[in-house]
C-alpha positions in Angstrom: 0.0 0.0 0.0 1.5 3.7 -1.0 1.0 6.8 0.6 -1.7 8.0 -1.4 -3.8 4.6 -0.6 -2.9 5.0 2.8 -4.5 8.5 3.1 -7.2 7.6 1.4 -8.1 4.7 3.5 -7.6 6.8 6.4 -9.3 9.8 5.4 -12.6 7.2 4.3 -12.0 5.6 8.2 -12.5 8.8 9.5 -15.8 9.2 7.9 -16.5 6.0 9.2 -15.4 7.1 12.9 -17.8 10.0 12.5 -20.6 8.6 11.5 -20.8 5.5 13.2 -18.5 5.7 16.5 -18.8 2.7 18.3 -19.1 0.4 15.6 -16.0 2.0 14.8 -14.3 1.1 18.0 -15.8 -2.2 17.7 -13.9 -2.9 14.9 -10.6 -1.6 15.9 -11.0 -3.5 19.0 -11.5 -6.8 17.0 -8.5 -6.1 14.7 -6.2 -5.3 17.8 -7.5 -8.5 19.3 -7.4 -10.8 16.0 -3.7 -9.2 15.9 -2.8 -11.7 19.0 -5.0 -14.1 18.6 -3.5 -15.1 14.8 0.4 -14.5 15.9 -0.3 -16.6 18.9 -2.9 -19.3 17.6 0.3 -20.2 14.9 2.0 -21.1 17.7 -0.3 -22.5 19.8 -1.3 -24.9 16.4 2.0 -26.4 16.2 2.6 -27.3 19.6 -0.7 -29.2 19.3 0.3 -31.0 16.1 3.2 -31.6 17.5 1.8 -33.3 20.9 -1.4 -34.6 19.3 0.7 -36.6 16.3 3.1 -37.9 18.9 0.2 -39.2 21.0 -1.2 -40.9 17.8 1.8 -42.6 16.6 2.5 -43.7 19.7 -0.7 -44.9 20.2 -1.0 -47.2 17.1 2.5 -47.9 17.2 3.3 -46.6 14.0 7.3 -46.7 15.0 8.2 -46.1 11.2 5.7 -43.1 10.5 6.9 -41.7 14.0 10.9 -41.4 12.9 9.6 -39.2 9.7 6.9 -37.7 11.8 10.0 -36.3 14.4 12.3 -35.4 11.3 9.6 -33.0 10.4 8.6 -31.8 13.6 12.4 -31.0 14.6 12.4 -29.4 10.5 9.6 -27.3 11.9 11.5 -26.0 15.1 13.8 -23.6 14.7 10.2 -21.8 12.7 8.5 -21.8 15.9 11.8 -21.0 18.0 11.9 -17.9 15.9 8.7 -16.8 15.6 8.1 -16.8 19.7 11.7 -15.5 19.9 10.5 -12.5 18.1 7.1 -11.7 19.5 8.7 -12.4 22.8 12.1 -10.4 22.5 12.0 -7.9 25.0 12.1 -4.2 23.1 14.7 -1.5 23.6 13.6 0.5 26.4 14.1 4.5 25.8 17.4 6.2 26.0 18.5 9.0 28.5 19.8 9.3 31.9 18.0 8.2 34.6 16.9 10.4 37.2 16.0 10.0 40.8 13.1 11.5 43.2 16.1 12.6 45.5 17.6 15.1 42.4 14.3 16.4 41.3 11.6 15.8 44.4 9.6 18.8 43.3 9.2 16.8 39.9 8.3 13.6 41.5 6.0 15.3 43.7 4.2 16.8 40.7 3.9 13.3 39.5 2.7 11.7 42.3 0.1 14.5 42.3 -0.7 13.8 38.9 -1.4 10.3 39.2 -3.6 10.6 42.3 -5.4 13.1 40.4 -5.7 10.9 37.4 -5.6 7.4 38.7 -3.5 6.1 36.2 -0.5 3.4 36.5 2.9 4.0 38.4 5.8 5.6 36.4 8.8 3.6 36.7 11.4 5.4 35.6 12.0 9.1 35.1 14.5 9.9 32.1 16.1 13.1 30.7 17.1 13.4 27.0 18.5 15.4 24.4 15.1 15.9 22.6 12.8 19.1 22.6 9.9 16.5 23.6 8.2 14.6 26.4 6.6 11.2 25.6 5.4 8.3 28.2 6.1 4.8 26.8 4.3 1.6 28.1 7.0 -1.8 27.3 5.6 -5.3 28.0 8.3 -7.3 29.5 8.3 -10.2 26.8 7.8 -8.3 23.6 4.2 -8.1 22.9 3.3 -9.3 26.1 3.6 -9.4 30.1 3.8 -7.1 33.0 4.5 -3.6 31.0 7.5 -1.0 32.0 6.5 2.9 32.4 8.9 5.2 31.2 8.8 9.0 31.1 11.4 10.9 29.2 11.5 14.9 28.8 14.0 16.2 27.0 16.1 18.9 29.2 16.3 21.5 26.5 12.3 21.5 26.8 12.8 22.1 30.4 14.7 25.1 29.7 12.7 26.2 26.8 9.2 25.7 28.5 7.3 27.1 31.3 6.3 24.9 34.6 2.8 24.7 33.6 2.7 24.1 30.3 5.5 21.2 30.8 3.0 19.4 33.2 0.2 20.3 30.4 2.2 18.0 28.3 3.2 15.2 30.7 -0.4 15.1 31.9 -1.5 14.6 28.0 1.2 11.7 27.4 0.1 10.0 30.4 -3.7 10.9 29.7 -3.0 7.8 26.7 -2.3 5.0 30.0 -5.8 6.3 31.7 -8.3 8.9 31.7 -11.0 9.1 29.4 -10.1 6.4 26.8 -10.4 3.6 29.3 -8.5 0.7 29.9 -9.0 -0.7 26.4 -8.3 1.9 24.4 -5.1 2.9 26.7 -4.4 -1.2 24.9 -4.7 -0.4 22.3 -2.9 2.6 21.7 0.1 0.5 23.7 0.2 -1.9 21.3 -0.1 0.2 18.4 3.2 1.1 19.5 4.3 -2.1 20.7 4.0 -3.9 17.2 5.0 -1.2 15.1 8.3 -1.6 16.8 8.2 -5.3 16.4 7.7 -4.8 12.7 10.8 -2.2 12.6 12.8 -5.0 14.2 11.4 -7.7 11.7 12.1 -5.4 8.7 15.5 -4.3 9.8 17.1 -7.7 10.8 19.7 -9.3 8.4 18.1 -12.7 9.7 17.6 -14.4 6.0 16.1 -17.5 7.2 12.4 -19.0 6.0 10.6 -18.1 9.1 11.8 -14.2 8.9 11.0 -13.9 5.4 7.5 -15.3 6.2 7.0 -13.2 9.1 8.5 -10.1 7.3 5.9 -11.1 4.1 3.1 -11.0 6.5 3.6 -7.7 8.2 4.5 -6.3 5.3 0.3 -7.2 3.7 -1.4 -6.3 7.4 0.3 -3.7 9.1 -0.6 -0.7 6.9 -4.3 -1.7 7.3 -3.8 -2.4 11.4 -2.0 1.1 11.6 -4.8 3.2 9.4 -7.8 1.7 11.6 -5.4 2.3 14.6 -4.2 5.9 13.4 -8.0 7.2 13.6 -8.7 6.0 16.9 -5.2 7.2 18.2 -6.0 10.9 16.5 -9.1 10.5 18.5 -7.1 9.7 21.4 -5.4 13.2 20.8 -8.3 15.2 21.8 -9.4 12.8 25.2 -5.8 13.0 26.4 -5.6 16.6 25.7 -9.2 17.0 28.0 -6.8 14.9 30.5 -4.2 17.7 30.3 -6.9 20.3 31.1 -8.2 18.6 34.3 -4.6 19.1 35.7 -2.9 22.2 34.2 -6.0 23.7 32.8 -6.8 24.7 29.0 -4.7 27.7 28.6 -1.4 26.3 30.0 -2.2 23.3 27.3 -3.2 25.8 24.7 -0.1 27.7 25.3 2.1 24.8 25.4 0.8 23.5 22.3 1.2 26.6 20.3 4.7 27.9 22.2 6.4 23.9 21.2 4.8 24.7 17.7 6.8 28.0 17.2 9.3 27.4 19.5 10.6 24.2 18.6 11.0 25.0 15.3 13.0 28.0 15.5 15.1 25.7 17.8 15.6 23.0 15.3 15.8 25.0 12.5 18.0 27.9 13.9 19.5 27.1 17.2 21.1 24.3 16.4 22.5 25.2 12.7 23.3 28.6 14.4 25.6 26.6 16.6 27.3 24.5 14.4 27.9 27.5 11.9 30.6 28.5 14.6 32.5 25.6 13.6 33.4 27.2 10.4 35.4 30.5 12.4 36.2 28.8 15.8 38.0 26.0 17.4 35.3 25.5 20.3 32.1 27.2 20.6 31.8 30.2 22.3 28.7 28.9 24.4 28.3 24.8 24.7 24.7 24.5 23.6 23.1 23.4 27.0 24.4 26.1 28.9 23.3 28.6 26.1 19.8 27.3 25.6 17.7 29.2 28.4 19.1 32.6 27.5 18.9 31.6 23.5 15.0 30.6 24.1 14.8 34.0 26.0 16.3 36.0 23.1 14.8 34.6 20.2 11.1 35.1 21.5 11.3 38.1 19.2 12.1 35.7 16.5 9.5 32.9 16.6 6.8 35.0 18.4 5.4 36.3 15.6 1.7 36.6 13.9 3.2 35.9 11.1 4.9 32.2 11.7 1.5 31.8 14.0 -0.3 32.6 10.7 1.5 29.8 9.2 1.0 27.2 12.0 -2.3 28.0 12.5 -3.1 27.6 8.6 -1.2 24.0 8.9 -3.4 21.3 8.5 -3.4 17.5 9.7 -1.2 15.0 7.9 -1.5 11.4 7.3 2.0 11.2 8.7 1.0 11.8 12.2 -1.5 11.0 14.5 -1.4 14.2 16.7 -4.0 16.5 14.8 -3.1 19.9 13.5 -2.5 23.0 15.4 -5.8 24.8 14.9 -8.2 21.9 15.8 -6.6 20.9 18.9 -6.8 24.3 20.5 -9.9 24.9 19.2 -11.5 21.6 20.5 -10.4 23.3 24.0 -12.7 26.1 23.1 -9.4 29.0 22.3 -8.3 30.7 19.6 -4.9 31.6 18.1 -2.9 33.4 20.5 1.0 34.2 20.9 2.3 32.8 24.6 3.6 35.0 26.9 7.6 35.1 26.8 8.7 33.0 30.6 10.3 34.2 33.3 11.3 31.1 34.6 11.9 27.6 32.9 10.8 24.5 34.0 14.1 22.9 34.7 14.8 25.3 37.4 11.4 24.4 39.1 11.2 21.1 38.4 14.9 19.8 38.7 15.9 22.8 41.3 20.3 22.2 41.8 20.6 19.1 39.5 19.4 21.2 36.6 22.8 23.1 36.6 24.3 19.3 37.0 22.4 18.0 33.9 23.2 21.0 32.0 26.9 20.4 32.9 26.7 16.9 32.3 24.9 17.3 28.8 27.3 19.7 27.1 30.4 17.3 28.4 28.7 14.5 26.7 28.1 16.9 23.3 31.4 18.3 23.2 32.6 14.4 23.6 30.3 13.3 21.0 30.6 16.5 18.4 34.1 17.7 19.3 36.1 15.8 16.5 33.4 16.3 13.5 33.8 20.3 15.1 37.2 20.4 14.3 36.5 18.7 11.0 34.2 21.0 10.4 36.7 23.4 10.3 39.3 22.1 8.7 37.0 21.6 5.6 35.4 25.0 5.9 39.5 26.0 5.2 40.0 24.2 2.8 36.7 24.8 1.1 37.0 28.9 1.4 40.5 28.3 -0.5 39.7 26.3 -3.3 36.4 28.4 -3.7 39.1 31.6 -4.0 40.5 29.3 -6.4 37.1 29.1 -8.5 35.7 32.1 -7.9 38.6 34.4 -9.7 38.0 32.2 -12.8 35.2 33.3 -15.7 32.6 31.2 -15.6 32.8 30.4 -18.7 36.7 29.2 -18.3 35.1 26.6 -16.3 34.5 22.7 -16.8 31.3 21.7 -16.2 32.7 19.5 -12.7 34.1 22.3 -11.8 30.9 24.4 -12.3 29.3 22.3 -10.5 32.2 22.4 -7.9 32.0 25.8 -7.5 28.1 25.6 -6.9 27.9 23.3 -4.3 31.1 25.4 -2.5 29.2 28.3 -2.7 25.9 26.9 -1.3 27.7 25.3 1.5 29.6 28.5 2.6 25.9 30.3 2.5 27.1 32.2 -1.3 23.6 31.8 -1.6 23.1 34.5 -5.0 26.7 33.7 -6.2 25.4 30.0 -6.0 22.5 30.6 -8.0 24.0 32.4 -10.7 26.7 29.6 -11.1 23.8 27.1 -11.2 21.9 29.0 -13.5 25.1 29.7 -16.1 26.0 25.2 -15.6 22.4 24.6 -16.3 22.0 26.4 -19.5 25.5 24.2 -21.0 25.2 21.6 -23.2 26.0 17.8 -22.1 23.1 17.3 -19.4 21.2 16.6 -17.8 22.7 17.7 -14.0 20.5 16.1 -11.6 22.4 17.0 -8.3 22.4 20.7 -9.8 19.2 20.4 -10.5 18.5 19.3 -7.3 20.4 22.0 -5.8 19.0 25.2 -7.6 15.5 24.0 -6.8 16.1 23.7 -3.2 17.4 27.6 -3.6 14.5 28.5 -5.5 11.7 27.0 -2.8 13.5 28.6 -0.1 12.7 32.1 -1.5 9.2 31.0 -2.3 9.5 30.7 -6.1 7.1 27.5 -7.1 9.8 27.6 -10.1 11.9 25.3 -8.1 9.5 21.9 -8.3 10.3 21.8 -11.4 13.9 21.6 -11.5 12.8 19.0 -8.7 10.9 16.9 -10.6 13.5 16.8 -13.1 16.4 15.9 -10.4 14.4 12.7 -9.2 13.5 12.0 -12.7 17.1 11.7 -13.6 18.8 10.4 -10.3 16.6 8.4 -8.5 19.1 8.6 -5.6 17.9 12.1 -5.0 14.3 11.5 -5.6 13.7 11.1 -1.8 15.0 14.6 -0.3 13.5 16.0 -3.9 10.0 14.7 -2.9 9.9 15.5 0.5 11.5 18.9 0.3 8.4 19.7 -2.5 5.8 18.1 -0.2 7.0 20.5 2.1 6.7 23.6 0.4 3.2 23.0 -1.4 1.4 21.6 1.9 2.3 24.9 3.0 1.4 27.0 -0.1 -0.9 25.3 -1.2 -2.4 22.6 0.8 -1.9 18.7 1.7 -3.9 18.0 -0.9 -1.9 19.4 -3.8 1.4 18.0 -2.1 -0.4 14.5 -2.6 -1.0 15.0 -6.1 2.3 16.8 -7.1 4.4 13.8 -5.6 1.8 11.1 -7.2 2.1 12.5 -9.9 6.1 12.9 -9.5 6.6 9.6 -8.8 4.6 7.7 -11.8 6.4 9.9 -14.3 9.7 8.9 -12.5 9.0 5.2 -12.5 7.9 5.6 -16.0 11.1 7.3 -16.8 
């Protein structure tokens, strides 16, 4: 099933989900069920061959038709050893680092609070990542099944970034999905939604080549994308009763806040913090703030930046995706009964309040393990920005038209890597126009320029790029999707890329 099928089958469930709810749920109930029941009922069917043709051989005393009966049956094992091996497998439990109720007691507190409040399930352990995120995970012990694991993980540059409220707004919404208003069943559901998605990752990328792989791969491969579209409605569903959760413990404007200030925020933070950082790498040896330590006083002084009506505009205007089962901006606060409305810059960030002294400590502790981590590709970095800046001297006092076409295209891709952005697009525009095409990768690369200052021009040169390299056909897609769900809508990003891709394949 493609994307396109996949959207349409989830836009027609939704439909369904509307007009007819609980026969709805019905049926996602009896496909989450008939999920175990089949994986489990293999199983169960050969052990009972297996027991019930012993007992009859044995039993007639057919001693020649019980030798070939055990040569197949011990065939047959390592199929059965390896499909309970991988429903059973324990999966990887979230990374971060741990964190105890004696460094962060206000934080505990808060979550003991919570789950009186909500009477939900114990959290068993408490991590703190890189990511500008929170998220609760539920992991049975054996794979698909057993006692489950609770694990909270927030990431610490949303602690710094967010306010005290609107961080609990969030945790009370992740953990809204184990209780609250779904139930029991659909708090099931949604874990193992997740659950068997990341079995299927697993299945899909193992090396394991053997008979029983391939037939469990072949299988997953025909049911999951019809288990996840009935199970992506109900969990987009879900996104509005956890969100009521949220309200019954922070209230609707610290959610609608939250949801709006992680909207703007966090993209200003992955798309200009972070490259804003590692631009230093070109001029200096070390950074003049590690990115930890800089973040709370960054998220301070780029309010200004990603406060404004105009990127709330754009959010706002952003509608749902078939990609994700969090619904869009605008309907989630409006199903709290708000409107658009820029948060308040903070004062103080959650990771102070929450994590009180061993904020500084995970601050410290985070940049040492980035520096560790980043510090050689840093240096690199830098090495290959001088080099780069000497051979684009080296270009650049050359005509153009003195120029071989690899070195034309050379001298383009120096220029857009060391931010030349106009030089780059006049080099690209003089390569393009030569005889002895086509240039795919400078196709590629002009049309990315051309999208980023909002000239529709670019799909085209796009098009053409995964037309004649399919190796680039990927980015090229995604990087138009992009650009027209904004401009234009998701539905004419669906039909551009259809589109794209059958002329492609044709090609």
């Amino acid at each position: 099933m493609d994307q396109e099928e996949f959207c349409w089958l989830v836009n027609r469930l939704e439909a369904e989900a509307a007009n007819r709810p609980a026969a709805f749920r019905a049926k996602v109930i009896l496909i989450s069920c008939a999920t175990y029941i089949v994986l489990f009922a293999a199983l169960a069917l050969y052990a009972s061959f297996v027991v019930l043709g012993w007992i009859y051989l044995a039993d007639q005393g057919m001693w020649v038709h019980k030798a070939a009966f055990a040569l197949a049956t011990l065939a047959a094992l390592p199929v059965f050893y390896g499909v309970l091996r991988t429903l059973l497998t324990p999966l990887a439990p979230p990374t971060g680092r741990a964190i105890t109720r004696a460094e962060a007691p206000v934080l505990f507190d808060l979550l003991d609070k919570m789950r009186r409040k909500l009477g939900g399930p114990a959290i068993h352990h408490v991590l703190v990542d890189e990511e500008y995120n929170a998220s609760i995970c539920q992991l049975p012990r054996w794979g698909l099944v057993g006692p489950v694991t609770n694990y909270l993980a927030i990431g610490l540059p949303y602690l710094l970034g967010g306010q005290t409220s609107e961080i609990m707004s969030v945790i009370a919404h992740e953990y809204g999905h184990l209780c609250g208003a779904h139930g029991k069943l659909h708090a099931w559901i949604y874990r193992q939604r997740n659950t068997l998605e990341a079995v299927y990752r697993n299945v899909g990328a193992s090396d394991n080549e053997s008979p029983w792989h391939a037939m469990m791969a072949w299988l997953l491969d025909r049911f999951m994308p019809y288990h996840d579209a009935y199970t992506f409605v109900l969990a987009r569903q879900d996104e509005y009763e956890a969100d009521r959760t949220a309200c019954q413990l922070a209230g609707p404007d610290a959610r609608a806040n939250g949801l709006i200030r992680n909207t703007l925020q966090g993209r200003w933070f992955h798309e200009d913090f972070w490259p804003g950082l590692y631009l230093q790498a070109e001029t200096r040896e070390r950074p003049a703030f590690m990115p930890y330590q800089a973040m709370h006083t960054a998220f301070k002084m780029s309010y200004a930046d990603w406060a404004t009506g105009e990127r709330l505009k754009q959010a706002w205007q952003a509608g749902s995706s078939a990609d994700d089962t969090h619904p869009c901006l605008r309907d989630r606060v409006e199903a709290l009964g708000l409107h658009a409305r820029l948060p308040q810059p903070i004062t103080a960030n959650a990771a102070s309040a929450l994590l009180g002294s061993s904020a500084k400590l995970l601050v410290d502790e985070f940049d040492r393990a980035w520096w560790e981590r980043e510090g050689r590709g840093w240096g690199a970095r830098r090495r290959h920005v001088e080099r780069s800046r000497t051979r684009l001297d080296e270009l650049a006092g050359m005509p153009l038209a003195s120029l071989a076409l690899h070195e034309l295209q050379e001298l383009a891709m120096l220029q857009v890597d060391l931010e030349a952005t106009p030089a780059a697009r006049a080099t690209l525009e003089h390569l393009l126009r030569q005889p002895g095409g086509p240039f795919p990768k400078a196709e590629y690369t002009y049309g990315r320029l051309l999208l980023r200052h909002g000239d529709s021009q670019g799909l085209d040169y796009l098009r053409s790029a995964a037309r004649h390299d399919r190796r680039l056909a990927d980015d090229a897609l995604r990087m138009a999707y992009s650009f027209l769900a904004e401009k234009r809508g998701e539905e004419a990003a669906e039909a551009w890329v259809s589109e794209t891709m059958q002329t492609t394949q044709a090609a």
